[in-house]
N, C-alpha and C positions, 0 to 999 in steps of 0.2 A: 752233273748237278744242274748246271744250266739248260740243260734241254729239259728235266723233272721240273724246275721253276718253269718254265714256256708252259709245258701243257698242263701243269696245275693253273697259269697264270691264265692259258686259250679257256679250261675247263668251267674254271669260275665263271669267267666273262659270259661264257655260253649262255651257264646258270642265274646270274642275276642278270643280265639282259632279257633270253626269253621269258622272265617272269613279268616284263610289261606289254606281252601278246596276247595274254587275256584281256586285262584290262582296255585295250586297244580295242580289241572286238566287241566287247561289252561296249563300252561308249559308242563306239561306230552303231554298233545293232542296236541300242534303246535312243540314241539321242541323245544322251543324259549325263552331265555331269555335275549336276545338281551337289552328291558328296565329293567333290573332288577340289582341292582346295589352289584357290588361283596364287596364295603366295607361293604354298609352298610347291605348287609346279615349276613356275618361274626358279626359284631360288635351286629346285633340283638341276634343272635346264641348267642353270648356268654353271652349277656347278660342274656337271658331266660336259660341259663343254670347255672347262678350266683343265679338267681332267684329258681329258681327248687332245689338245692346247699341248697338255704337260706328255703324253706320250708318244707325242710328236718329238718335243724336243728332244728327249732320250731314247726316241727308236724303239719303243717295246709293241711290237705286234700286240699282243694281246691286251693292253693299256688301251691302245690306239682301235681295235676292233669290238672292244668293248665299249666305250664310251661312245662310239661314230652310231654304232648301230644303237644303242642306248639313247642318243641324243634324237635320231629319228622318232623313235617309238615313242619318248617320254617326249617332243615336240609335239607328234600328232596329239597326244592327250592336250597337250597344253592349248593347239590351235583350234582344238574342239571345245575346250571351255570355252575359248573367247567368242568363239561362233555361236557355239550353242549355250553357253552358261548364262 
């Protein structure tokens, strides 16, 4: 059961992680973050890195490699607002 939790747990993460590599090229490629909203990037940021924080402390691969790479992708949005917003 524990190994069907891991790769349900790797799967997810995959899945709502890659879903801020669009948005990441979209901003990159127009410049533009014009709709993209500066609290609530900050307030995601930090949460995903409370998260990444917390699956550190209990050891869960998948917690921990979703939130790291999440916290990359949803930074760059966020250091692109501040640059270019």
């Amino acid at each position: 059961m524990t190994d069907l939790a891991e790769a349900i747990g790797l799967m997810a993460g995959a899945l709502t992680t890659l879903s801020f590599v669009p948005q990441v090229h979209q901003t990159w490629r127009t410049k533009s973050t014009r709709d993209i909203s500066l609290p609530m990037f900050l307030a995601f940021c930090t949460g995903v890195l409370l998260w990444l924080i917390y699956g550190i402390m209990i050891r869960s691969l998948p917690v921990m490699l979703a939130n790291g790479v999440t916290l990359i992708l949803s930074g760059a949005i966020l250091v692109m607002k501040l640059r270019w917003g």
